[in-house]
C-alpha positions in Angstrom: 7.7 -10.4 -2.6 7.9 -7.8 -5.2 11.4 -6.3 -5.7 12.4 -3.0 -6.2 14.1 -1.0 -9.0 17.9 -1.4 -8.9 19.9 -0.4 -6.6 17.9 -0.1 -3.7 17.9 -1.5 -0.5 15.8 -4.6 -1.7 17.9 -5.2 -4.2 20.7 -7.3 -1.9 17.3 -9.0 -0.4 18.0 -12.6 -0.7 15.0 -13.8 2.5 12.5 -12.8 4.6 11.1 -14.4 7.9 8.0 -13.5 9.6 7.0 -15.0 12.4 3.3 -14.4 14.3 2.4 -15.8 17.5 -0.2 -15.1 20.3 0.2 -16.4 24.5 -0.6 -14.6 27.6 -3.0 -12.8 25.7 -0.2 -10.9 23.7 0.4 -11.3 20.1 3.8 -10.8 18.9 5.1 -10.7 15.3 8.1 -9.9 13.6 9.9 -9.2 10.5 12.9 -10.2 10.0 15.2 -10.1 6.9 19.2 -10.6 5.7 19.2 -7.2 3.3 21.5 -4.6 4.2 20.7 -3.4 7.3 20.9 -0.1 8.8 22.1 2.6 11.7 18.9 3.1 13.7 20.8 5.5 15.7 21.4 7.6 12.3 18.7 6.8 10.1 16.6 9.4 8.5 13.0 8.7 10.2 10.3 8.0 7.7 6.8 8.0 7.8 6.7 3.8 7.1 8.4 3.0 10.4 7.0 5.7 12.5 3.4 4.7 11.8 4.0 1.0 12.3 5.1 2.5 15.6 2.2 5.0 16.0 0.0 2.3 15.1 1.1 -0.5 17.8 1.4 2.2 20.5 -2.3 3.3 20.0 -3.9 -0.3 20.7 -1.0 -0.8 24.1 1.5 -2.3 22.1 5.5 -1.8 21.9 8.0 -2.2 18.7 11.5 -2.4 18.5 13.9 -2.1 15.6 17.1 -3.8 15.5 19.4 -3.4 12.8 23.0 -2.8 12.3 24.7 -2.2 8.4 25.0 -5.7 6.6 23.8 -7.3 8.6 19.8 -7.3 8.2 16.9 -5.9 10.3 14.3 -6.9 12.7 11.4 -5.3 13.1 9.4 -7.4 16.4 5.7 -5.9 17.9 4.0 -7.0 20.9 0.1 -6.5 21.2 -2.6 -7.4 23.2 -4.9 -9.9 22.6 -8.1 -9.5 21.9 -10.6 -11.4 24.7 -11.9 -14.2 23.1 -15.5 -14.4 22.4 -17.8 -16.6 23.8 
């Protein structure tokens, strides 16, 4: 992972789990990392967030944000599946 100029909120960034998985013909995912956190109930809504939201509402999915100030964020998606071919 690239990092950011100083002082932003990479910058305290020390790891980053993502996880991906698919059962019951759902695919979930998430992002997960030990930065700084945030307010979601306060933070100024930008485009990166509410097009990842956009994006996994369009194809029947959901996506919730949970975050609270130093302590990190998780960002988690559920999606259909895909029926398999053949």
């Amino acid at each position: 992972m690239r990092r950011a100029g100083q002082g932003s909120h990479l910058s305290r960034l020390a790891e980053v789990t993502i996880r991906l998985a698919q059962e019951d013909g759902r695919v979930r995912f998430s992002v997960e990392d030990d930065g700084i956190g945030f307010d979601p109930a306060t933070a100024r809504s930008g485009a990166g967030l509410t097009n990842l939201g956009d994006r996994v509402a369009a194809v029947g999915g959901g996506l919730h944000i949970d975050s609270r100030p130093g302590e990190g964020t998780r960002i988690t998606a559920e999606l259909p599946s895909a029926p398999a071919e053949g």
